[in-house]
C-alpha positions as CSV (number, residue, x, y, z in Angstrom):
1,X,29.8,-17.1,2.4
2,X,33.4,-17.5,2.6
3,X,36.4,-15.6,2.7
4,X,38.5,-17.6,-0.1
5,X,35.4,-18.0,-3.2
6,X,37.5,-16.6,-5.5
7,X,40.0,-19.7,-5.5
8,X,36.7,-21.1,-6.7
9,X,36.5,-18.5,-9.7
10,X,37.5,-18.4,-13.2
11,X,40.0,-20.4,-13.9
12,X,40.4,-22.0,-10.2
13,X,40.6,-25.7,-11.3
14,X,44.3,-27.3,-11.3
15,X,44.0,-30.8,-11.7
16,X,44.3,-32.5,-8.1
17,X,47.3,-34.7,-7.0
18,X,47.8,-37.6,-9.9
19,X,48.2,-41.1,-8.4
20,X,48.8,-44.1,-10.6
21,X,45.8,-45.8,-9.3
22,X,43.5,-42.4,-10.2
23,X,44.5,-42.9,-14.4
24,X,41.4,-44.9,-15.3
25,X,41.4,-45.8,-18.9
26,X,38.6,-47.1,-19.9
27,X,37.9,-49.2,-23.4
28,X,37.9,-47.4,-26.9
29,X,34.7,-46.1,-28.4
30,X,36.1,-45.1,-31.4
31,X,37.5,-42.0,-32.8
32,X,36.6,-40.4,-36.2
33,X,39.3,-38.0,-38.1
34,X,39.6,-35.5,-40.9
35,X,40.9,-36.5,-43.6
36,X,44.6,-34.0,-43.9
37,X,47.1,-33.3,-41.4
38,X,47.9,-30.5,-39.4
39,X,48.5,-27.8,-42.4
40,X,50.6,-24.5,-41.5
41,X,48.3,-22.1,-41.0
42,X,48.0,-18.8,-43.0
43,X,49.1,-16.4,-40.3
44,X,52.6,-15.2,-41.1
45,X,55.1,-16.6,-38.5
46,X,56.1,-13.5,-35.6
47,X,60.0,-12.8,-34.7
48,X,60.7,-11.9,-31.5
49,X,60.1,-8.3,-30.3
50,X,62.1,-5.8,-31.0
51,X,65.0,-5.5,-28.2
52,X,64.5,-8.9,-26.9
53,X,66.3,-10.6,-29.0
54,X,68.4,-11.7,-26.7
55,X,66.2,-13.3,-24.3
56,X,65.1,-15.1,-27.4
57,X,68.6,-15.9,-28.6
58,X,69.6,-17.8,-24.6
59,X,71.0,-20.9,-24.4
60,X,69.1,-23.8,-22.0
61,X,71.7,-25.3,-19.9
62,X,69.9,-28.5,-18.7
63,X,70.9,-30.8,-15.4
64,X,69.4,-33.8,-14.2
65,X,66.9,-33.5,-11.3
66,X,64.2,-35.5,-10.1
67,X,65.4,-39.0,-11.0
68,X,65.1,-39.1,-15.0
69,X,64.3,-35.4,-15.4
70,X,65.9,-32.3,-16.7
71,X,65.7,-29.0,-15.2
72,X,66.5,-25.5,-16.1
73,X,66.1,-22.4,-15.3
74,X,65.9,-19.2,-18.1
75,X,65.0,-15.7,-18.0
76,X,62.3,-13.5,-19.2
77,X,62.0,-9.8,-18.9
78,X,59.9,-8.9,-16.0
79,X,57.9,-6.5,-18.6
80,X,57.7,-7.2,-22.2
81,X,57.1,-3.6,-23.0
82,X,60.1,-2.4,-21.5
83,X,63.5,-4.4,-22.8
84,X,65.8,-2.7,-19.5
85,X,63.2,-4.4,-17.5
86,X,65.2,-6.7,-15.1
87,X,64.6,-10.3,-15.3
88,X,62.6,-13.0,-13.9
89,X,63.2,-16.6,-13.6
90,X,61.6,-19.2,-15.1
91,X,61.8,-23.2,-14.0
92,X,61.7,-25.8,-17.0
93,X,61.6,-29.4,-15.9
94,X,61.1,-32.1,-19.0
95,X,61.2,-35.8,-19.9
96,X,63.3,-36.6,-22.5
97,X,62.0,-38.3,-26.1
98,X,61.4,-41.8,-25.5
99,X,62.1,-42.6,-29.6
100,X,62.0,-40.6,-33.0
101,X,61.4,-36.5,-31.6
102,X,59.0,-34.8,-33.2
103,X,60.2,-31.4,-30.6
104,X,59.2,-30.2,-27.4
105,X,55.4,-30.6,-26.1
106,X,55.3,-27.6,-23.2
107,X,52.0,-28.7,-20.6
108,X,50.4,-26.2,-18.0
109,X,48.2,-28.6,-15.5
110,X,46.3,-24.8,-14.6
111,X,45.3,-22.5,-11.5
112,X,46.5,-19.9,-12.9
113,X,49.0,-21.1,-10.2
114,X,49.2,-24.8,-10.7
115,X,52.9,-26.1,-11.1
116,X,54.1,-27.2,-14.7
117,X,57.3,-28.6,-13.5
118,X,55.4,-30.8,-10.5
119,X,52.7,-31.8,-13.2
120,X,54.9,-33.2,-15.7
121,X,56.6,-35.6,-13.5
122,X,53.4,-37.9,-13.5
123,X,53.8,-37.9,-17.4
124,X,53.6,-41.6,-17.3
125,X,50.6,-42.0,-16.1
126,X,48.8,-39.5,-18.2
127,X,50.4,-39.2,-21.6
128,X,50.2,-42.2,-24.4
129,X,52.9,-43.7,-25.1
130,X,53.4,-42.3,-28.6
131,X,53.4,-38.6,-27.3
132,X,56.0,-40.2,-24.8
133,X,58.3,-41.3,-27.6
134,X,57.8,-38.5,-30.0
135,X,58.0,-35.2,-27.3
136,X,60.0,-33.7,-25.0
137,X,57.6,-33.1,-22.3
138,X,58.3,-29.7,-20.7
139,X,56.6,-28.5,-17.5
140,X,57.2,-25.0,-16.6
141,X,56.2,-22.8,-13.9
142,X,54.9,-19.6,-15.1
143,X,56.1,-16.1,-13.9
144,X,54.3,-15.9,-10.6
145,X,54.1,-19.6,-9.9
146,X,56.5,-22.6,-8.2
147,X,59.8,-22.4,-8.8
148,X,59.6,-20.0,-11.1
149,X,60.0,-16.0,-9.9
150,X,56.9,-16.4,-7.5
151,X,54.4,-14.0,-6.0
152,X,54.9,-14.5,-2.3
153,X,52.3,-12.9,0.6
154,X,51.8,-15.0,3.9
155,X,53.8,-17.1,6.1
156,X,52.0,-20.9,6.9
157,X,50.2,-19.6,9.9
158,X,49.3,-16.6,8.3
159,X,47.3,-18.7,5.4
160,X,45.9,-21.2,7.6
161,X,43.9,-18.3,9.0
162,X,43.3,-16.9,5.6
163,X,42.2,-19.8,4.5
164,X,39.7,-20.7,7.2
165,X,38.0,-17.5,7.2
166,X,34.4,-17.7,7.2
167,X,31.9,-14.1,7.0
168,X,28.2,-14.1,7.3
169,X,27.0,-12.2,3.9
170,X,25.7,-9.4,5.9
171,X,27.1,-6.2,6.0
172,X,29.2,-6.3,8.6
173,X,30.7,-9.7,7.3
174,X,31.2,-8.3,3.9
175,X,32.9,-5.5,5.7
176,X,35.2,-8.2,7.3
177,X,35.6,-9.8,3.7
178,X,37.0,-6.9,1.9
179,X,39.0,-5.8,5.2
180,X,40.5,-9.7,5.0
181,X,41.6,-9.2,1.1
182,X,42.6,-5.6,1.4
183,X,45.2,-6.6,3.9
184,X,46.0,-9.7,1.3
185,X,46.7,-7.6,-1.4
186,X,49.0,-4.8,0.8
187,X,51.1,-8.3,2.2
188,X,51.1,-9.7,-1.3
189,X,52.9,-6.0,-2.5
190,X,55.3,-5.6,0.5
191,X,56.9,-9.3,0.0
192,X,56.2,-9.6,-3.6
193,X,57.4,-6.3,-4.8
194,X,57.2,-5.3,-8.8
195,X,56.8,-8.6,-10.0
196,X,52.9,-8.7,-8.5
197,X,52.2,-5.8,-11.2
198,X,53.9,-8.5,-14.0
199,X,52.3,-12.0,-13.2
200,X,49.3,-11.7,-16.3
201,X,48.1,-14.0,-18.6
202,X,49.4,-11.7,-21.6
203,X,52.9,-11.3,-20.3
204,X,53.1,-15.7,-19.1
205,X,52.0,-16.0,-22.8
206,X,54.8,-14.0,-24.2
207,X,56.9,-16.0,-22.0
208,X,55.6,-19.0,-23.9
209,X,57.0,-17.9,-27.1
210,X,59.9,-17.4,-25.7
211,X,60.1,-20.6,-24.6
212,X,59.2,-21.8,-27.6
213,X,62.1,-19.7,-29.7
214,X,64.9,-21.1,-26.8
215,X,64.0,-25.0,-27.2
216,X,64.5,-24.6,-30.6
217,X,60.7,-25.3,-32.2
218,X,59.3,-23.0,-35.0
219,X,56.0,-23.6,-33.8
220,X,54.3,-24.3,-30.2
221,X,53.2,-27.5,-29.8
222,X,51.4,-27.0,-26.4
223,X,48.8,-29.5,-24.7
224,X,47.1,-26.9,-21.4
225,X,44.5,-28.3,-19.2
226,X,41.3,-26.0,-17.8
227,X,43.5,-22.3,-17.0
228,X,45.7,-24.2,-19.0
229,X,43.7,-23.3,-21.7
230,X,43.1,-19.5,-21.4
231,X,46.9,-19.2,-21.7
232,X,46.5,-21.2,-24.7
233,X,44.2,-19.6,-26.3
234,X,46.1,-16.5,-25.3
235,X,49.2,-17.0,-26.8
236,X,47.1,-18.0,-30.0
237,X,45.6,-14.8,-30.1
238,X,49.0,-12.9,-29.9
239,X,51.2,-15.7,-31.6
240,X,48.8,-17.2,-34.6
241,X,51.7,-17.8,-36.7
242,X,53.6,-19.3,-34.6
243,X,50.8,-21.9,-33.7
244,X,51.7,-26.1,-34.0
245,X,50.0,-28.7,-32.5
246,X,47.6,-27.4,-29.6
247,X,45.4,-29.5,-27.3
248,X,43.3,-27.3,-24.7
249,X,41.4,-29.3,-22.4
250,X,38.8,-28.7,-19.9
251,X,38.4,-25.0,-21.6
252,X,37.8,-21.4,-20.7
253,X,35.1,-19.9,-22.8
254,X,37.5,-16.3,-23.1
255,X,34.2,-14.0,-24.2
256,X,32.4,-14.4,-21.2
257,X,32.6,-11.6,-18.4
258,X,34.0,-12.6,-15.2
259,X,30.6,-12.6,-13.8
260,X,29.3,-15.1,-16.3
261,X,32.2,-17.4,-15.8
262,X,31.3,-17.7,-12.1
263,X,27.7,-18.7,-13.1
264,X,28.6,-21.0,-14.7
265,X,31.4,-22.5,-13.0
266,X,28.2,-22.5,-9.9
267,X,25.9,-24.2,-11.8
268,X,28.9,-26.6,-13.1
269,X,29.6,-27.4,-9.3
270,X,25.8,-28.0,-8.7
271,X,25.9,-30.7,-11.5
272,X,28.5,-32.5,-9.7
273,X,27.5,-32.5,-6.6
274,X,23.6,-33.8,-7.8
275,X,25.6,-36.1,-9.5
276,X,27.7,-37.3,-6.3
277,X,24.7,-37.6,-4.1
278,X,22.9,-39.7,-6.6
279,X,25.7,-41.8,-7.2
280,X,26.1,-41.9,-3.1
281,X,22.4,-42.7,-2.7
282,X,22.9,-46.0,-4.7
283,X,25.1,-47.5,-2.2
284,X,23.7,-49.2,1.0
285,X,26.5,-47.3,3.3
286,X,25.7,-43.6,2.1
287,X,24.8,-40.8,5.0
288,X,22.6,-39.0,2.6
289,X,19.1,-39.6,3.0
290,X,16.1,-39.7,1.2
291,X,16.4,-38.4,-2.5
292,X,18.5,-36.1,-4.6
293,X,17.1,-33.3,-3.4
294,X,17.3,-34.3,0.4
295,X,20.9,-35.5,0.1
296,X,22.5,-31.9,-1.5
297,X,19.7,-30.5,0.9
298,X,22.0,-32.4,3.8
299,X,25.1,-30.8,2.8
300,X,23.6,-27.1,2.3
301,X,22.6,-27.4,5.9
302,X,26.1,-29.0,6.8
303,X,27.7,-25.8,5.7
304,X,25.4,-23.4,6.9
305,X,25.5,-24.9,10.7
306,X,29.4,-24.4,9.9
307,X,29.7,-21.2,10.3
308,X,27.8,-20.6,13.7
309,X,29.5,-23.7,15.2
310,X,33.0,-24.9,13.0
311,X,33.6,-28.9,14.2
312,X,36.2,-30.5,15.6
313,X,38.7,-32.3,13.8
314,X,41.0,-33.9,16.3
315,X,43.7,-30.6,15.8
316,X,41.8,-28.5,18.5
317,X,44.3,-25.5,16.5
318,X,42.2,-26.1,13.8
319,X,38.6,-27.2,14.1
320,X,36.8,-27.2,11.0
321,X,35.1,-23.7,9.8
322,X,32.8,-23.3,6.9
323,X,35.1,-21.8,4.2
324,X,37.4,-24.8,4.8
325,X,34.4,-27.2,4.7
326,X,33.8,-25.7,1.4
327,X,37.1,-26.9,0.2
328,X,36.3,-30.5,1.7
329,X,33.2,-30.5,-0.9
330,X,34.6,-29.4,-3.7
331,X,37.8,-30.8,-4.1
332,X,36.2,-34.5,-4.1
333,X,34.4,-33.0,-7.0
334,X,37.2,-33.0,-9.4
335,X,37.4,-36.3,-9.9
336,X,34.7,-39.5,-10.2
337,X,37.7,-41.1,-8.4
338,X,37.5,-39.2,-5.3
339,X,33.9,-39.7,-4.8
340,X,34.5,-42.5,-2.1
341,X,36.9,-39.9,-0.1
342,X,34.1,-37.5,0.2
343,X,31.5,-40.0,1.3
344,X,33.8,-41.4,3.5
345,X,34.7,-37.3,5.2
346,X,30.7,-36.4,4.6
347,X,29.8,-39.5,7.3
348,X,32.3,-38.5,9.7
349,X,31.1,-34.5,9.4
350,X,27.6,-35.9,10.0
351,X,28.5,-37.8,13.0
352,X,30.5,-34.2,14.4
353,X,33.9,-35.4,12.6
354,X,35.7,-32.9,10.3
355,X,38.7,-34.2,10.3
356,X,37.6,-35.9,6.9
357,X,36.4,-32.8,4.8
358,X,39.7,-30.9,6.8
359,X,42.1,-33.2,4.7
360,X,40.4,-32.7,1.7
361,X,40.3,-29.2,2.1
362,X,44.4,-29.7,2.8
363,X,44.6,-31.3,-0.3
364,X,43.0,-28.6,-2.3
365,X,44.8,-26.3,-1.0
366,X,47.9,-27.9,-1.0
367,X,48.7,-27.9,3.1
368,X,51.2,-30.7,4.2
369,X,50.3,-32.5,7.0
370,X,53.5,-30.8,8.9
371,X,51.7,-27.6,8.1
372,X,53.9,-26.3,5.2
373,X,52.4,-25.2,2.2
374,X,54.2,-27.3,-0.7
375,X,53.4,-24.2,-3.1
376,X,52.6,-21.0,-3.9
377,X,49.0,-21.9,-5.5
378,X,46.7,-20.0,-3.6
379,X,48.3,-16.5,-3.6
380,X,49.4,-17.2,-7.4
381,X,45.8,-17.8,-8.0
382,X,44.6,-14.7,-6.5
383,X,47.1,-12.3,-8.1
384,X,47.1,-13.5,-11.6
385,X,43.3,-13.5,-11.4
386,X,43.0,-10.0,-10.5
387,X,45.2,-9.0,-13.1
388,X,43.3,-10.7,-15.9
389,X,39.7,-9.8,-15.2
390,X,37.8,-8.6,-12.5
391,X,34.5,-9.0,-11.1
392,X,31.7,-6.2,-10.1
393,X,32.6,-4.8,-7.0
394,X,29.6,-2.8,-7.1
395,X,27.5,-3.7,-4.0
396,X,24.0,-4.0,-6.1
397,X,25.7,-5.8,-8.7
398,X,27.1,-8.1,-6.5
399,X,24.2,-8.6,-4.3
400,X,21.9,-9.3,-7.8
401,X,24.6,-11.6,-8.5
402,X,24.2,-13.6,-5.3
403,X,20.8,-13.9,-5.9
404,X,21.4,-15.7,-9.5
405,X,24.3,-18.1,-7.7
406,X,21.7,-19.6,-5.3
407,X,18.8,-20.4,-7.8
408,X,21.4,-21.6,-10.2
409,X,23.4,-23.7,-7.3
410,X,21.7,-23.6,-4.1
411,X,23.8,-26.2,-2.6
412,X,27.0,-24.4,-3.8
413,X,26.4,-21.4,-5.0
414,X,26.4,-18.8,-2.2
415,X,29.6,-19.6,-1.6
416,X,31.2,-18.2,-5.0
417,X,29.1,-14.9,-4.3
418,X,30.6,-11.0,-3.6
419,X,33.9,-12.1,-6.0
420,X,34.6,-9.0,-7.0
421,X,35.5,-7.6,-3.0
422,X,38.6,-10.1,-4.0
423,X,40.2,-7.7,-6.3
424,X,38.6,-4.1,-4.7
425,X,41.8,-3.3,-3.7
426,X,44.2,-4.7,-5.7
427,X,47.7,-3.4,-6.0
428,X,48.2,-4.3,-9.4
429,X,46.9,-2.9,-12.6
430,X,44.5,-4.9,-14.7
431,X,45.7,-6.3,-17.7
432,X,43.4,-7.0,-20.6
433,X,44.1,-9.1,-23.6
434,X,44.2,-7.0,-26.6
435,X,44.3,-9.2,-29.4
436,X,41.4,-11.2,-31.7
437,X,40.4,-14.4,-30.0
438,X,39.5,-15.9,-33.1
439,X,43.2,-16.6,-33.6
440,X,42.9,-15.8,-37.2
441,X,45.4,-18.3,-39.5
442,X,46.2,-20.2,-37.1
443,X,46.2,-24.2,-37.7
444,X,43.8,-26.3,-36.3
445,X,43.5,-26.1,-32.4
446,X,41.8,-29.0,-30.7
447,X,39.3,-28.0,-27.8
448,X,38.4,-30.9,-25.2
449,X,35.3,-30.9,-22.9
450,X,33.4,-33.3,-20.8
451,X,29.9,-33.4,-20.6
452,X,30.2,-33.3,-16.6
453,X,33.2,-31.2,-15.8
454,X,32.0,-29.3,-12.6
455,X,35.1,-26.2,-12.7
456,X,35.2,-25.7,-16.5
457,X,31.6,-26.3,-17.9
458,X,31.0,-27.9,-21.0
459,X,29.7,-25.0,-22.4
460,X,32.7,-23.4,-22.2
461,X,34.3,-25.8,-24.3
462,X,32.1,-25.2,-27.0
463,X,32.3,-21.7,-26.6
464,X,36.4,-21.6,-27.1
465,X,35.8,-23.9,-30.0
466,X,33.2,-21.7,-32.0
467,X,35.6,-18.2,-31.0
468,X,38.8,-19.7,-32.8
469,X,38.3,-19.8,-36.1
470,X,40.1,-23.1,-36.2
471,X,38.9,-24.5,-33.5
472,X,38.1,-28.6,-33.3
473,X,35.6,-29.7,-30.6
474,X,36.7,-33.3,-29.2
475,X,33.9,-34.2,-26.3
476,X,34.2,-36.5,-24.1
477,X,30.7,-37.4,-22.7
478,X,31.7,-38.5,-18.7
479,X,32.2,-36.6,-15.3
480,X,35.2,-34.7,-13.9
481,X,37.6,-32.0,-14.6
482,X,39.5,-32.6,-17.6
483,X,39.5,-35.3,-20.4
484,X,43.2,-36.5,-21.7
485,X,44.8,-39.2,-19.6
486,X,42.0,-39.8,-17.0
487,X,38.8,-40.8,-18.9
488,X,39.1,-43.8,-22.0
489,X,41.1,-44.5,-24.8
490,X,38.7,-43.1,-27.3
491,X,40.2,-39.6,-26.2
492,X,43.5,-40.8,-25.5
493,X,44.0,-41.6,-29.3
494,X,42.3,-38.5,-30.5
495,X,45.1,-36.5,-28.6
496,X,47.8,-38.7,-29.6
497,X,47.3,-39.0,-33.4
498,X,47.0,-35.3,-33.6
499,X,50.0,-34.9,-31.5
500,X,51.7,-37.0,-32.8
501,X,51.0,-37.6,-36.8
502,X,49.4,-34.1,-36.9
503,X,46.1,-36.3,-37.9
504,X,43.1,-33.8,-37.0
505,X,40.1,-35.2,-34.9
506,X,36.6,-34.8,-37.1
507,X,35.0,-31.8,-35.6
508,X,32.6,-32.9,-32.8
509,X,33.5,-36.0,-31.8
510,X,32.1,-38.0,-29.2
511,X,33.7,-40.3,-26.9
């Protein structure tokens, strides 16, 4: 097993770096619609909160940044249960309406810990051209995250280390494990400070509305990819009323337990990877040998002989260790489009090369090649996930647990096992959402999955649809993580007429 799993857990799954020649947009297949537009909604509109009116009331003093951006920064109150709270900051970066503006179109690319103000500069490449025109796209950085107040806990050399921990699941090397996020968590409190206790889901969606109330929309008009969508749904829960046009793509099913979401996301990453090694084993220059089977069988014993003997990589600093060879695997997984980069690193790693599955593991977790970190993801991700839910911790649960993870993924699997030593020792309070997930009254909320999406399962897509009671299911029947501006047009025009013209997408269709 491996130190860092739980940057595999629920919710772990921001979209990797965008690159123009990544946006594959493949020919339409047709897309079928209801036949009204987007009404109101029954829920009764909510006002802002009593004493926060004037965090609701703030004016958005925009600059340019970024070439043809706009950036801003506004507060929120570092607890929405207390107004004399002090303030934290929160970074807005948008594209300006291209034509006739319908309002502002807020986008969260995920983590939790994923930027909003990075994501939204590849716009171009991912939105149509009609949500370009109509919208102000606005990226934010939620509390916690980017440039936004951020949770802060290691230097650069301090994470490299943290990152390429790697622990035998024995006793002693589960002893080491909850030792190694113990001393996370007391680093993450001393340079953090009371922010870490504020970073939630609950409170980032009450900064949404806020958001909302300060651009000057009535309603949220919100498009959230994979965590993207629990903070969606979230604020639907808390805000039905105040509910417009909201996309939520590559979905988190929000009634499952942690413990179920890490099953599945297991078995998710199982799916892929078969489905890598048998797309590899078509091709005459793949290492994997023999069949399905032998090929994932390859990498399982790949990772395992990692963590007796980590490789070399050509940095002798920083040979490659199991954990970060974990990270080498999966990131490829994201994206049909990175399957070449993996086969490429997994022949190297075969011949005693890990310099390969080392810069994918860079990538994932967001390492420059000077050694700086370009953002805060990883610790983000850690501290808003153990605020939100939290696994078993309990060392029978956890070891029944592991036992489930390798028969569902045995390639995969073990490595997402003993989560819930992550968040032991947390030193921050959990906070649960306390609201009804079926979003009563709100207006029709479309709910994207693909049928192969290896970090958000497609189960979990329908799941979020069936909770909301207005949920509309839009599949997209492909592999990777995500649907909306990387698969084919078929989705790309469900999206945009419902953006856009507030047409509705029939329920269930297929593209």
């Amino acid at each position: 097993m491996t130190a860092v799993v739980l940057l595999l857990g629920t919710g772990g799954c921001g979209q990797p770096t965008v690159t123009k020649e990544q946006v594959a947009i493949h020919p339409h297949t047709g897309v079928s619609t209801s036949k009204s537009r987007v009404p109101a909604g029954t829920a009764k509109r909510t006002k802002a909160p009593k004493g926060f009116g004037s965090y609701y009331r703030q004016n958005v003093a925009w600059r340019h940044c970024d070439m043809t951006f706009e950036c801003a920064t506004v507060s929120a109150p570092m607890d929405w249960s207390d107004p004399s709270s002090p303030p934290v900051r929160l970074a807005l970066e948008r594209s300006a309406a291209r034509g006739d503006r319908v309002g502002s179109l807020l986008v969260d690319p995920g983590g939790p810990g994923a930027s909003g103000t990075e994501f939204v500069q590849h716009a171009s490449y991912l939105f149509g051209n009609e949500v370009l025109s109509a919208y102000d796209l606005v990226g934010f950085d939620p509390r916690g995250v980017g440039r936004s107040s951020a949770v802060s806990c290691y230097d650069d050399a301090q994470w490299d280390r943290f990152t390429a921990e790697s622990f035998a699941a024995t006793p002693e090397g589960l002893e080491r494990t909850e030792a190694s996020y113990a001393a996370l968590g007391a680093a993450c409190a001393a340079r953090t400070g009371e922010l870490l206790s504020h970073v939630d889901t609950v409170s980032a969606a009450r900064d949404l509305d806020m958001l909302r109330a300060v651009l000057g929309d009535a309603r949220l008009h919100y498009l959230g990819f994979s965590y993207g969508t629990q903070l969606g749904s979230t604020y639907a829960a808390l805000f039905p009323g105040n509910v417009g046009r909201m996309v939520l793509d590559g979905a988190i099913d929000p009634t499952l337990t942690a413990a179920e979401q890490v099953l599945g996301q297991a078995a998710g990453f199982e799916q892929a990877v078969r489905s890598y090694v048998a797309d590899c084993q078509e091709a005459s220059d793949c290492p994997l040998s023999g069949d399905v089977e032998g090929g994932t069988r390859q990498i399982a014993e790949l990772l395992d002989d990692l963590l007796a003997h980590p490789m070399p990589t050509g940095d002798p600093a920083r040979p490659l260790t199991q954990s970060l060879g974990v990270y080498g695997i999966i990131y490829p997984l994201y994206s049909q489009s990175l399957w070449p980069a993996l086969t490429s690193a997994l022949d190297a790693a075969l011949h005693g090369d890990g310099s390969g599955l080392l810069d994918n593991a860079d990538s994932y977790n967001s390492r420059g090649t000077d050694g700086v970190y370009t953002d805060n993801s990883g610790p983000a991700f850690v501290a808003i996930s153990c605020q939100d839910a939290r696994e078993s911790s309990d060392p029978a649960a956890m070891a029944a647990e592991a036992d489930d993870l390798g028969r569902v993924a045995p390639t995969l699997g073990r490595f997402m096992a003993y989560g819930g030593l992550a968040c032991k020792h947390w030193p921050a309070p959990l906070v649960p959402l306390e609201a009804d997930l079926a979003a009563p009254g709100a207006p029709p909320i479309v709910v994207v999955g693909t049928t192969g999406d290896p970090a958000t399962p497609y189960s979990w897509a329908q799941g979020l649809a069936h909770t909301l009671d207005s949920g509309v299911l839009v599949t997209y029947d492909g592999e990777g993580h995500t649907a909306y501006g990387s698969s084919n047009d078929c989705v790309l025009d469900a999206v945009d007429h419902y953006l856009v013209n507030g047409i509705v997408p029939a329920d269930g269709t297929l593209c």
